[in-house]
DSSP file (Angstrom, degrees, kcal/mol; ACC not computed):
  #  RESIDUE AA STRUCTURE BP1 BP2  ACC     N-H-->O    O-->H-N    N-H-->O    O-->H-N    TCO  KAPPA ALPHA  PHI   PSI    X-CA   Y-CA   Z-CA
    1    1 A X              0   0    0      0, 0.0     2,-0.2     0, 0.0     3,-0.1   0.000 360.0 360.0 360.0 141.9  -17.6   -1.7   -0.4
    2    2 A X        -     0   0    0      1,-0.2     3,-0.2     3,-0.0    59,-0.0  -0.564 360.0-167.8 -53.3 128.4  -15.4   -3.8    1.9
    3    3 A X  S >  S+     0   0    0     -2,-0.2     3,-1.0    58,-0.1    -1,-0.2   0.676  83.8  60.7 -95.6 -28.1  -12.5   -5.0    0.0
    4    4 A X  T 3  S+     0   0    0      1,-0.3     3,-0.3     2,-0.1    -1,-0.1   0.311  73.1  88.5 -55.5  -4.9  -11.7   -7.3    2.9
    5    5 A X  T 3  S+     0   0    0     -3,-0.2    -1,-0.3     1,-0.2     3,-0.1   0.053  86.1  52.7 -84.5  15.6  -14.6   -9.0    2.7
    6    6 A X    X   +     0   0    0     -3,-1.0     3,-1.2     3,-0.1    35,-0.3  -0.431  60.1 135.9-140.3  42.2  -12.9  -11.6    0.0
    7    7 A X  T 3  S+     0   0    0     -3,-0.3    35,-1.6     1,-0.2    36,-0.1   0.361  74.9  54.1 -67.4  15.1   -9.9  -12.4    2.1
    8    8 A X  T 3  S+     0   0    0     33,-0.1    -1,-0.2    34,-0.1     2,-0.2   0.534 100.6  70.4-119.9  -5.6  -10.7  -15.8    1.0
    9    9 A X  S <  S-     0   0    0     -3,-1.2    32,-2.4    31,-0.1    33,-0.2  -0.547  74.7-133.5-109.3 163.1  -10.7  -15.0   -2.5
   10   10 A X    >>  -     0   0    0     30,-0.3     4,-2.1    -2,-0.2     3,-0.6  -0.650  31.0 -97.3-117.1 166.5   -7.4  -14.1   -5.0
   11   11 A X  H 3> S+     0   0    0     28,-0.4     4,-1.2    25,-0.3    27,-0.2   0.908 114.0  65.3 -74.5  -5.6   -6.8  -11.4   -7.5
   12   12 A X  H 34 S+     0   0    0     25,-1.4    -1,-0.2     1,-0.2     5,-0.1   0.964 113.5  32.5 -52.9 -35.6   -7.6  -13.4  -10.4
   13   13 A X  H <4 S+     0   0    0     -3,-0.6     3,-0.4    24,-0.3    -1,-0.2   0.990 122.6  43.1 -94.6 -40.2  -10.9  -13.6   -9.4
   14   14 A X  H  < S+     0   0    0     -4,-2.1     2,-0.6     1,-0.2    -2,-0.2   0.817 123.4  35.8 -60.0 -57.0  -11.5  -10.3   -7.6
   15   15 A X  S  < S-     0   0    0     -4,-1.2    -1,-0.2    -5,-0.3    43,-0.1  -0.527  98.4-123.6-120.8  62.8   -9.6   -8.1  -10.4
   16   16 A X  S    S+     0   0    0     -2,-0.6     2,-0.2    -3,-0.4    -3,-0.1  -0.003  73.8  64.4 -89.1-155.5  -10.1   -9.4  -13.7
   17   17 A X  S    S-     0   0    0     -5,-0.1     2,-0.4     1,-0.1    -2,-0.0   0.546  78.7-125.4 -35.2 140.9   -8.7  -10.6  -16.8
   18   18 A X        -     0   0    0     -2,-0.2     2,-0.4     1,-0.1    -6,-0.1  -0.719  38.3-112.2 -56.4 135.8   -7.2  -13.7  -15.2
   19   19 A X        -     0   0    0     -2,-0.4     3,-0.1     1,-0.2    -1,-0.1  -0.569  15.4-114.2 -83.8 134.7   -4.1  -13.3  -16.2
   20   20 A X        -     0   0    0     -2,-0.4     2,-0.2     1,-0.1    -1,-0.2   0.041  45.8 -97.0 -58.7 163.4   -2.2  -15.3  -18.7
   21   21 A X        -     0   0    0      1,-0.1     3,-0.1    13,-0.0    -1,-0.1  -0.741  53.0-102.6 -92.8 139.5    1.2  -17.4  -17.0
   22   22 A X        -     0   0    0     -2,-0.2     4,-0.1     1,-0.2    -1,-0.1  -0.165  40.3 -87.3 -51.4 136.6    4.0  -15.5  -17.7
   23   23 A X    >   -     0   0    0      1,-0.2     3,-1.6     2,-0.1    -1,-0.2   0.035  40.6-112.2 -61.7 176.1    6.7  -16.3  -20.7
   24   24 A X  T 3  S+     0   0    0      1,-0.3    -1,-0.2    -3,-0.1    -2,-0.0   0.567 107.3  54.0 -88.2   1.8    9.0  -18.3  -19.8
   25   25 A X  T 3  S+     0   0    0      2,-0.1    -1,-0.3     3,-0.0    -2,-0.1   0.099  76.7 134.0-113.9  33.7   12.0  -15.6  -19.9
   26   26 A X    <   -     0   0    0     -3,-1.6     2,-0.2    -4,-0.1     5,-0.1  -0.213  65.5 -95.2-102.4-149.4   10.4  -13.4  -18.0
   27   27 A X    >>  -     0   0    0      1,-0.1     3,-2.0     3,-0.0     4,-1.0  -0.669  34.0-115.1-104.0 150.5   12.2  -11.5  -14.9
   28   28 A X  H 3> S+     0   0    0      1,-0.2     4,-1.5     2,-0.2     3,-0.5   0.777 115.5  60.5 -35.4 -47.9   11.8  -13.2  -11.4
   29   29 A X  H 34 S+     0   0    0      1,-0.2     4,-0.5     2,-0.2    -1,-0.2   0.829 110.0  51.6 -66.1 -24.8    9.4   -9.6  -10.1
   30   30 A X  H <4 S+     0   0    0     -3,-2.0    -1,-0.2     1,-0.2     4,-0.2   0.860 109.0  39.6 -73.3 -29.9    7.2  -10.7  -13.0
   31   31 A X  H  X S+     0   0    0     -4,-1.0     4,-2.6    -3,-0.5    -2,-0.2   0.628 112.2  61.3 -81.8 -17.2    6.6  -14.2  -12.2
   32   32 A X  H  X S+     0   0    0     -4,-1.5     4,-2.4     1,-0.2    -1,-0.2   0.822 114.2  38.4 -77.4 -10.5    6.3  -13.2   -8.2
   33   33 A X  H  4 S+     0   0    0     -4,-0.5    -1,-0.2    -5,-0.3     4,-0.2   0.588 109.0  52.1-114.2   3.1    3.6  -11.3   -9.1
   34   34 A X  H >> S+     0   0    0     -4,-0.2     3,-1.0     2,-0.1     4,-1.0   0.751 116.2  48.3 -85.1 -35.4    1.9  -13.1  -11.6
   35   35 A X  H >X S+     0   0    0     -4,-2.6     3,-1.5     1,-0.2     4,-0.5   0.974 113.5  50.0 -68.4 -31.4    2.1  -16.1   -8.7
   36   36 A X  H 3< S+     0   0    0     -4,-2.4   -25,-0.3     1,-0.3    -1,-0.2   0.476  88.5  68.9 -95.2  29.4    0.9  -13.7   -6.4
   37   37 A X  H <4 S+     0   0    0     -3,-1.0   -25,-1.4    -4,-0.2   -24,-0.3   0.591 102.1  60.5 -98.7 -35.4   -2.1  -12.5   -8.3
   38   38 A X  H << S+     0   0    0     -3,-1.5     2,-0.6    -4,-1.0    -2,-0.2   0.520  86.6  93.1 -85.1 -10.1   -3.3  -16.6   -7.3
   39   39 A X  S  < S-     0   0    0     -4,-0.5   -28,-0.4     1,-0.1     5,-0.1  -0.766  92.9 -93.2-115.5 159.6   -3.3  -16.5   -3.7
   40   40 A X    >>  -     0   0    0     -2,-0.6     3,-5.6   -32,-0.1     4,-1.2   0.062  30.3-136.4 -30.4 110.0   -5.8  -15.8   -1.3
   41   41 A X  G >4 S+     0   0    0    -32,-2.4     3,-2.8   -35,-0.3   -34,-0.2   0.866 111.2  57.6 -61.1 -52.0   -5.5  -11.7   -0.5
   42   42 A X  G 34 S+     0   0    0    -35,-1.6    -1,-0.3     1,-0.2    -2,-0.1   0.704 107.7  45.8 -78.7   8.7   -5.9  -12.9    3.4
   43   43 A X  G <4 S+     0   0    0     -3,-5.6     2,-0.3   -36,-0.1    -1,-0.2   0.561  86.4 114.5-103.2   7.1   -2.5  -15.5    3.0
   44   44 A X    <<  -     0   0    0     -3,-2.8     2,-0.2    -4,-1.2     3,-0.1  -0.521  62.5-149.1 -58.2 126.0   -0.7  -12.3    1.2
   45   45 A X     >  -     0   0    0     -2,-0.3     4,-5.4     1,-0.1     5,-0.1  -0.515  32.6 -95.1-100.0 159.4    2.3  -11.4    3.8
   46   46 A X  T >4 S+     0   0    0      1,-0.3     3,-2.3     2,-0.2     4,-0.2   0.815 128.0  52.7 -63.8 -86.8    3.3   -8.1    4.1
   47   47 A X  T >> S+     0   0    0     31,-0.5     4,-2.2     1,-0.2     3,-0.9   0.545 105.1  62.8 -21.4 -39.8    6.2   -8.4    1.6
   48   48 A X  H 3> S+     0   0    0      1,-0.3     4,-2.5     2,-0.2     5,-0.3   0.988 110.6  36.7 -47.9 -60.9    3.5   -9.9   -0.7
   49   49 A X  H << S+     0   0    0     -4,-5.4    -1,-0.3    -3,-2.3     4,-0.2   0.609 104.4  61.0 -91.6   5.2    1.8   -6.8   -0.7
   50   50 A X  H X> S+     0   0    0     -3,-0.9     4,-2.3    -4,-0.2     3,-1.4   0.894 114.8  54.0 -67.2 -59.4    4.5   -3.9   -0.7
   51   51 A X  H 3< S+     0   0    0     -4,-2.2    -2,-0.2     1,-0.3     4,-0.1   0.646 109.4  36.0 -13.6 -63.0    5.0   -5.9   -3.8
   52   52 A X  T 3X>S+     0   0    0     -4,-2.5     5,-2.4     2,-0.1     4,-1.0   0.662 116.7  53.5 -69.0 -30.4    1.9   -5.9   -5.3
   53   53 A X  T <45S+     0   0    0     -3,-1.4    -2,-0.2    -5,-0.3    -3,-0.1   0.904 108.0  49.0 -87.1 -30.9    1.2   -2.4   -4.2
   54   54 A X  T  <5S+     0   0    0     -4,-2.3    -1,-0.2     1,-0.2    -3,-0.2   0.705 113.5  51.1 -62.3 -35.6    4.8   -1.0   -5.9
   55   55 A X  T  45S-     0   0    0     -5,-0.5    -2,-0.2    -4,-0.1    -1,-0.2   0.758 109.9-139.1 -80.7 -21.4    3.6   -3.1   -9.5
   56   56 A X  T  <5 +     0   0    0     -4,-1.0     2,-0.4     1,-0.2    -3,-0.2   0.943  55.3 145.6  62.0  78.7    0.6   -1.1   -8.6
   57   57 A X      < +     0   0    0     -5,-2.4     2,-0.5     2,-0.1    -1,-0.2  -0.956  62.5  11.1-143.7 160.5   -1.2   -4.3   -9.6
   58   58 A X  S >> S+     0   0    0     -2,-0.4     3,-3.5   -43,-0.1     4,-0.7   0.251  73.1 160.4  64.6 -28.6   -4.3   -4.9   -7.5
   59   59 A X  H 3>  +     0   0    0     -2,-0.5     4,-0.8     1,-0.3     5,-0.5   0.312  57.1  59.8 -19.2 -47.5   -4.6   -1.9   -6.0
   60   60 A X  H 34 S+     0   0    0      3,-0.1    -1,-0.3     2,-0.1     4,-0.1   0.659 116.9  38.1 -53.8 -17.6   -8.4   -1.6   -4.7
   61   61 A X  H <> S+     0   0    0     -3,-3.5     4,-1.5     2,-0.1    -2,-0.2   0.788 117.0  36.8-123.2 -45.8   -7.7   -4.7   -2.6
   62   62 A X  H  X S+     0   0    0     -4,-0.7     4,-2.4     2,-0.2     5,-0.4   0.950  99.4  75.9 -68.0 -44.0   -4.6   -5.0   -1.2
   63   63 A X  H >X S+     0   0    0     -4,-0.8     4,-2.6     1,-0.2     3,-0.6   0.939 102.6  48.4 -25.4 -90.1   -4.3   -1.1   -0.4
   64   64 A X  H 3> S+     0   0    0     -5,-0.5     4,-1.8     1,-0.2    -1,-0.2   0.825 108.5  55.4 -14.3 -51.7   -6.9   -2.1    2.6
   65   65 A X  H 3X S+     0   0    0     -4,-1.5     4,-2.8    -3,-0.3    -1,-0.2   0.992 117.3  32.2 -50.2 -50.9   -4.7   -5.0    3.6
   66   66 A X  H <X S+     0   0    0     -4,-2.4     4,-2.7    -3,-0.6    -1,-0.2   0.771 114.6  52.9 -72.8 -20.1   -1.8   -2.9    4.0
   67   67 A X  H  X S+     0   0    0     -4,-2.6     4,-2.7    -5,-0.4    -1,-0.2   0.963 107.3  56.5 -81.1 -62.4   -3.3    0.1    5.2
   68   68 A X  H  X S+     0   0    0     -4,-1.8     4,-2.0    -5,-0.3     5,-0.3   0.902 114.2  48.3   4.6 -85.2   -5.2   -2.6    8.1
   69   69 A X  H >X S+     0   0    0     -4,-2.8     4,-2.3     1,-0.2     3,-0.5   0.946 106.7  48.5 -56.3 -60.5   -1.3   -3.4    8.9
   70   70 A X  H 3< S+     0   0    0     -4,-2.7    -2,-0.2     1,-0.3    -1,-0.2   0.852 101.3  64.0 -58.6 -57.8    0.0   -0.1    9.1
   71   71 A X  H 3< S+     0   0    0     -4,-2.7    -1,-0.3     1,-0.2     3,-0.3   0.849 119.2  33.3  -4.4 -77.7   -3.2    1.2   11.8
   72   72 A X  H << S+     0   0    0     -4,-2.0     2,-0.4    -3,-0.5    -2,-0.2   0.823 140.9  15.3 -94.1 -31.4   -1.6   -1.4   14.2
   73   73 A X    ><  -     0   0    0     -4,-2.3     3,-0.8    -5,-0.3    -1,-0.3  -0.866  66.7-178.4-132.2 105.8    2.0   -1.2   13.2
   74   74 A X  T 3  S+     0   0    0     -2,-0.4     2,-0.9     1,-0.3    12,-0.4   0.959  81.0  41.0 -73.8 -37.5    2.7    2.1   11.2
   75   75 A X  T 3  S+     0   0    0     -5,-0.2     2,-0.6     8,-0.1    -1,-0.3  -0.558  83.4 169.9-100.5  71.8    6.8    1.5   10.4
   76   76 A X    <   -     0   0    0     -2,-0.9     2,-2.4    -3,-0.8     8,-1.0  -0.717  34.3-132.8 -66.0 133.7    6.2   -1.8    9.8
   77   77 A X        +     0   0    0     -2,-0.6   -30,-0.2     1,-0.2     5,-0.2  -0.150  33.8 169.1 -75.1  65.3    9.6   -4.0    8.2
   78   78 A X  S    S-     0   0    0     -2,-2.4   -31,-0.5     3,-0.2    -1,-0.2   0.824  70.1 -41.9 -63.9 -19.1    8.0   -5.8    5.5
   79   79 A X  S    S+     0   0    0      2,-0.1    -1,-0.1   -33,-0.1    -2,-0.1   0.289 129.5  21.1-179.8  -9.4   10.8   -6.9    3.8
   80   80 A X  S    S+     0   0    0      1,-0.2     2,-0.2     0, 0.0    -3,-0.1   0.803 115.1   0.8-126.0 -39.8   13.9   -4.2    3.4
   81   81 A X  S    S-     0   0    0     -5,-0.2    -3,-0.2    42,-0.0    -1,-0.2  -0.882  82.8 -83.6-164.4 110.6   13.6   -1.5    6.0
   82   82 A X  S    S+     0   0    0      1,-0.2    -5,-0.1    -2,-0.2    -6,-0.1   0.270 123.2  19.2 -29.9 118.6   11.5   -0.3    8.8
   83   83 A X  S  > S+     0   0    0     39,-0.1     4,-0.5     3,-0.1    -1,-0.2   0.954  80.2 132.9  71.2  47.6    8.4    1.7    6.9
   84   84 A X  H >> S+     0   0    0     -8,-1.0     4,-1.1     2,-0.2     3,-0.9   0.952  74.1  40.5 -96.2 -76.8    9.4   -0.1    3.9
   85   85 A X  H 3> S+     0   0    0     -9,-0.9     4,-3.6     1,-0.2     5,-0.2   0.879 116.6  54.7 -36.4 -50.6    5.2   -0.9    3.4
   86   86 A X  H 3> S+     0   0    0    -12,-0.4     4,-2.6   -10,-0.3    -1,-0.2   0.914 107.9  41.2 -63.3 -28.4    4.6    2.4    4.4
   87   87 A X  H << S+     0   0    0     -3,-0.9    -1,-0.2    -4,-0.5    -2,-0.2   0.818 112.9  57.1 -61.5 -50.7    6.7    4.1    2.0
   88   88 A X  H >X S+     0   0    0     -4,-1.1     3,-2.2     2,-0.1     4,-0.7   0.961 109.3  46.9 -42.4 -72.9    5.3    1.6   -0.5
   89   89 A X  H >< S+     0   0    0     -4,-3.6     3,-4.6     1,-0.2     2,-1.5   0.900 106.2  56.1 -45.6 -78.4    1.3    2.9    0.3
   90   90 A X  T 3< S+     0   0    0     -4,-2.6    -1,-0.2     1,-0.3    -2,-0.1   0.536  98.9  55.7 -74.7  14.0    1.9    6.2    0.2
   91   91 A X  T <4 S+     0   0    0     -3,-2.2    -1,-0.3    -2,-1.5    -2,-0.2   0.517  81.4 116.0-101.7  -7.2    3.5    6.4   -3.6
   92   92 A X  S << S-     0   0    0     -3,-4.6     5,-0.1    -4,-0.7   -38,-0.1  -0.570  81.1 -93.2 -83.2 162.4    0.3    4.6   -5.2
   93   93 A X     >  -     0   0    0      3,-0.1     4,-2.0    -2,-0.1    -1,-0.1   0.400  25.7-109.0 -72.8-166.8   -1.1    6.6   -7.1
   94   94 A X  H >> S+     0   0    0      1,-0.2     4,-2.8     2,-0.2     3,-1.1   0.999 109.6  61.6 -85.4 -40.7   -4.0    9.2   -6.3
   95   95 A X  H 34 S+     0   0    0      1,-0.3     4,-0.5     2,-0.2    -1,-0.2   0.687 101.0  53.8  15.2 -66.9   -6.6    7.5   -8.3
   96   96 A X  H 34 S+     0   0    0      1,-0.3     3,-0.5     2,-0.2    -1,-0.3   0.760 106.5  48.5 -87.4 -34.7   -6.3    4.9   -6.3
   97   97 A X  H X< S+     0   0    0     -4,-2.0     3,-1.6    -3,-1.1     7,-0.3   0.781 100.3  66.9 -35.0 -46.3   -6.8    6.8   -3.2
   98   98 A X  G >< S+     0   0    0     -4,-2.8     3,-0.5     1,-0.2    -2,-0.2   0.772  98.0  52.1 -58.5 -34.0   -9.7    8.4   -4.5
   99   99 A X  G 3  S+     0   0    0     -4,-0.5    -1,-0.2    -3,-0.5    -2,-0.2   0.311 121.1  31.6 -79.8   7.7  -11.5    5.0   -4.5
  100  100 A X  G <> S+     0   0    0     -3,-1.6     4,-2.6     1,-0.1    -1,-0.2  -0.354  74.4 151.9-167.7  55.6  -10.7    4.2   -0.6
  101  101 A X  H <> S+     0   0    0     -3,-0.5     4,-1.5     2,-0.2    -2,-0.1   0.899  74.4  57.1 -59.4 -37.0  -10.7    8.1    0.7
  102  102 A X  H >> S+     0   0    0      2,-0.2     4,-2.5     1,-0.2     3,-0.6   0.947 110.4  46.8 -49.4 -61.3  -11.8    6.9    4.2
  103  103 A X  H 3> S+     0   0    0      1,-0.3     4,-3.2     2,-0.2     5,-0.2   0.895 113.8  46.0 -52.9 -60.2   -8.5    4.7    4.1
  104  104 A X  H 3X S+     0   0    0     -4,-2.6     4,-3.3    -7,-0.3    -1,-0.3   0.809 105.9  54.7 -18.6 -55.0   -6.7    7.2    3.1
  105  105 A X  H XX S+     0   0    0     -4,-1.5     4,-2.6    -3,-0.6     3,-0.8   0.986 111.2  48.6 -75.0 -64.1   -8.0    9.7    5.6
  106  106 A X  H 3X S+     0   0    0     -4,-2.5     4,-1.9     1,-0.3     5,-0.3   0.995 111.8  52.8 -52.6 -61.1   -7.0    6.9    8.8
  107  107 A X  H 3X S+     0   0    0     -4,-3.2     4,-0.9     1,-0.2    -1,-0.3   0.903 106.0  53.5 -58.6 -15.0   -3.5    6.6    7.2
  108  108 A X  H XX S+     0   0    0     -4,-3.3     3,-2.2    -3,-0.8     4,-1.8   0.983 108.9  47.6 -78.2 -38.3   -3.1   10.2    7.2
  109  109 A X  H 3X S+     0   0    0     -4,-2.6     4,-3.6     1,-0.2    -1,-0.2   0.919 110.2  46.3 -49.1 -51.0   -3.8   10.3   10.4
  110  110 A X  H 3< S+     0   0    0     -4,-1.9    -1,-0.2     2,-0.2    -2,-0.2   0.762 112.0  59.7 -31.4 -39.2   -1.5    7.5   11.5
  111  111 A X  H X< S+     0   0    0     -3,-2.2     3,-2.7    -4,-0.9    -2,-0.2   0.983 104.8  45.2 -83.4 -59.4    0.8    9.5    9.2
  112  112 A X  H 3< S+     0   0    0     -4,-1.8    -2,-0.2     1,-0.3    -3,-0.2   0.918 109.6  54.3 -55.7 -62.4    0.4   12.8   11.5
  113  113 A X  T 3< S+     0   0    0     -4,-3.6    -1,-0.3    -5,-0.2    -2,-0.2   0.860  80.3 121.2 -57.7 -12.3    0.9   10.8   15.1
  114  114 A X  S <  S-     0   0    0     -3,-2.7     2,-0.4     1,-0.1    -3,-0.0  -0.402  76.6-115.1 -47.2 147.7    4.5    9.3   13.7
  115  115 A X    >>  -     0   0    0      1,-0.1     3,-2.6     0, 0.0     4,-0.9  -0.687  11.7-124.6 -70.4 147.2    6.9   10.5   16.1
  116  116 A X  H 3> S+     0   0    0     -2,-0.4     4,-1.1     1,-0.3     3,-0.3   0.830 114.7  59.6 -69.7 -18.3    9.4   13.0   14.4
  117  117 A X  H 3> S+     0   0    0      2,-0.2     4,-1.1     1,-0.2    -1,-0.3   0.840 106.3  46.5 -43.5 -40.6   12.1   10.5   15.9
  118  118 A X  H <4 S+     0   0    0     -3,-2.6    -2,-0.2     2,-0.2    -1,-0.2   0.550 112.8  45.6 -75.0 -27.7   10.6    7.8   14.0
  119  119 A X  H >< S+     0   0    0     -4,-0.9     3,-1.1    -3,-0.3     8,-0.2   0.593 105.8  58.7 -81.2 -17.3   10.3    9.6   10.7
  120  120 A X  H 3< S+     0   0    0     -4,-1.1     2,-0.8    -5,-0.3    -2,-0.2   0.988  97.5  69.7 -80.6 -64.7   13.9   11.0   10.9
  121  121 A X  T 3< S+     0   0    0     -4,-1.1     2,-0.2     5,-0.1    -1,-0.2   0.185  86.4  82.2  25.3 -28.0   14.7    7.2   11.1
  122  122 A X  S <  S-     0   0    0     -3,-1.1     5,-0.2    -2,-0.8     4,-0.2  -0.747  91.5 -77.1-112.4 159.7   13.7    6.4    7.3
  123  123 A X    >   -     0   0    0     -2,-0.2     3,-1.5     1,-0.2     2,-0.6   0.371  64.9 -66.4 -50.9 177.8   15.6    6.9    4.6
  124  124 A X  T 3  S+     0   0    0      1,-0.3    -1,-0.2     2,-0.2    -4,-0.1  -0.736 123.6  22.6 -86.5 104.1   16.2    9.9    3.1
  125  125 A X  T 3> S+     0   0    0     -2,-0.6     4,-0.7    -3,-0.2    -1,-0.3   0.364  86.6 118.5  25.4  40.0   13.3   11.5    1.5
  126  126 A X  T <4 S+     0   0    0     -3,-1.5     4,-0.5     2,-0.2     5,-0.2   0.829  72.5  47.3 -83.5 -62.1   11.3    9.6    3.8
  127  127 A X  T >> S+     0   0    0     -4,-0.4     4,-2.3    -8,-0.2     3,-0.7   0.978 110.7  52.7 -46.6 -72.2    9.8   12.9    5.5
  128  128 A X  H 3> S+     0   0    0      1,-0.3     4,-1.6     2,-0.2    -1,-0.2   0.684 104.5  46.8 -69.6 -36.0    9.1   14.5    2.6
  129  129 A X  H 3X S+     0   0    0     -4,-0.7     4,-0.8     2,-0.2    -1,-0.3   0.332 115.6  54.0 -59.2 -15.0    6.8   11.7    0.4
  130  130 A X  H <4 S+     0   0    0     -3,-0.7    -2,-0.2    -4,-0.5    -1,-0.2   0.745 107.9  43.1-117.0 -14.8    4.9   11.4    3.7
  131  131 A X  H >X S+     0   0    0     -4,-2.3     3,-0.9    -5,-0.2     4,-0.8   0.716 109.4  66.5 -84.0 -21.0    4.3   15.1    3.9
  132  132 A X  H >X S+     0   0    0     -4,-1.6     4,-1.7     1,-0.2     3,-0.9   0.960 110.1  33.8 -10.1 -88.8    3.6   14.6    0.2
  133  133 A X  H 3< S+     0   0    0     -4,-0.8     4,-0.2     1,-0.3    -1,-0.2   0.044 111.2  55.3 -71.9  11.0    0.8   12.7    1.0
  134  134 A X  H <> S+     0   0    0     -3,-0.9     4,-1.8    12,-0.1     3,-0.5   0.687 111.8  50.6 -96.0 -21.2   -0.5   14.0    4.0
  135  135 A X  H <X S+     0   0    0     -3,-0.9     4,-0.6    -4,-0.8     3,-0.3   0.938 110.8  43.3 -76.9 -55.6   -0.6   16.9    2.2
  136  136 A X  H  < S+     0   0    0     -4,-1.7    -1,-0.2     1,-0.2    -3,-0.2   0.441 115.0  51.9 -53.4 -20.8   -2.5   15.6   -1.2
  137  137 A X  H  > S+     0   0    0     -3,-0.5     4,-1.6    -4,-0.2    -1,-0.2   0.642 114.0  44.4 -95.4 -29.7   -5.1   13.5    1.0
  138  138 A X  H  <>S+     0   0    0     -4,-1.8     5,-2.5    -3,-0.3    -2,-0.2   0.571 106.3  60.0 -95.0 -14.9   -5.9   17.0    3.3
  139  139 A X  T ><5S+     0   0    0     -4,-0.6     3,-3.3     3,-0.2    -1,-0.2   0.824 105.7  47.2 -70.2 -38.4   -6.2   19.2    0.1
  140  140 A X  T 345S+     0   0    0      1,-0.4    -2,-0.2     2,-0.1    -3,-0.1   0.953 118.4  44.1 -71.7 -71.1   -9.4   16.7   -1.2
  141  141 A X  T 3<5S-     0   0    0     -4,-1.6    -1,-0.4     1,-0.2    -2,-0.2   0.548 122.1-120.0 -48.9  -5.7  -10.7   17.1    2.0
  142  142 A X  T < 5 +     0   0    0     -3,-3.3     2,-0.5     1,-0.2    -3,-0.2   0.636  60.9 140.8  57.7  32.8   -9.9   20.8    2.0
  143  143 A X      < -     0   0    0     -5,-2.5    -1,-0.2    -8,-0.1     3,-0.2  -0.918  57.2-109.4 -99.2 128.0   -7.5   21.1    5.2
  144  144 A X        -     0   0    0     -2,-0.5     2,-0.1     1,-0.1    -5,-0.1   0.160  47.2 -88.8 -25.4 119.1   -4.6   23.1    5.2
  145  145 A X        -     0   0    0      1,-0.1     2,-0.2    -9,-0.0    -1,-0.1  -0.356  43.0-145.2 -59.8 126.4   -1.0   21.1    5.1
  146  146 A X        -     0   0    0     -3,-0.2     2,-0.7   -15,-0.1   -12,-0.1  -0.659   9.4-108.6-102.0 158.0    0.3   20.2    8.1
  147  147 A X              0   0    0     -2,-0.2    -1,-0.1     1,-0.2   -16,-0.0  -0.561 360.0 360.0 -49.1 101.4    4.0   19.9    9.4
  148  148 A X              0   0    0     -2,-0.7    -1,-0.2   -20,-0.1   -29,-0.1   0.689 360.0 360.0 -95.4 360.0    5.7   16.7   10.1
C-alpha cells in the first residue's frame, strides 16, 4: 500500500484512536504533536515530520514522506543540522522498517552513495548509526555489511 496516497488526509484519520486534546499542563513537544497529528500529512514540513518520526508517532505514514525528501535531498536541514531528518529516519525503529522494506531498501542505498566528505560533516556518531542501519536493512535482505 501507498502511504502517500492520503496526502490529503491527517493522522487522526489515517492512524487511529483520534487522539484526545492534550491536558492543559502539558509540555510544548506534546502539544506540537498532538497539533500535528490534525494536519494534512502532504502540509507536514520537514521539521513536522523529524518530529513526528523522533515521537515515533505515525510512523507508517510519514516514514514515506521523509524518506520521498531524503531521495532528492539526502542531508537535508530540517530544522537543527544538515541530516538532521536523516539522522531522525534512520533511528525508527525496525518494526517499522519491516512494514516499508522497499523504502528502506532506496534509503539504504541513498545511504551507500553519501559522499564520505558529507558523512564526516555530521555530528559525531553520525557515521556510525548510518552504518547501523545500512547494516540492519542488508542483513534482512541477506547482504553482507558494507563500509561507509
Amino acid at each position: 500500500m501507498d502511504h502517500l496516497l492520503h496526502l490529503d488526509r491527517t493522522l487522526d484519520e489515517l492512524d487511529p484512536p483520534r487522539w484526545t486534546p492534550p491536558a492543559a499542563d502539558a509540555t510544548r513537544l506534546v502539544r506540537t504533536v498532538h497539533e500535528l497529528r490534525c494536519v494534512p500529512l502532504g502540509e507536514l514540513a520537514p521539521a513536522d515530520l523529524r518530529t513526528l518520526i523522533s515521537q515515533q508517532v505515525g510512523l507508517p505514514y510519514v516514514l514515506p514522506r521523509a524518506v520521498r525528501l531524503l531521495i532528492e535531498e539526502p542531508l537535508l536541514d530540517a530544522y537543527f543540522y544538515d541530516g538532521d531528518l536523516l539522522l531522525t529516519v534512520v533511528h525508527a525503529p525496525a518494526s517499522a522498517w519491516a512494514l516499508l522494506a522497499e523504502l528502506g531498501a532506496r534509503l539504504r542505498t541513498v545511504i551507500l552513495t553519501l559522499p564520505e566528505t558529507a558523512v564526516a560533516g555530521l555530528p559525531r556518531g553520525a557515521a556510525e548509526e548510518l552504518a547501523r542501519f545500512v547494516g540492519e536493512l542488508g542483513r534482512f535482505a541477506g547482504e553482507p555489511a558494507p563500509r561507509l
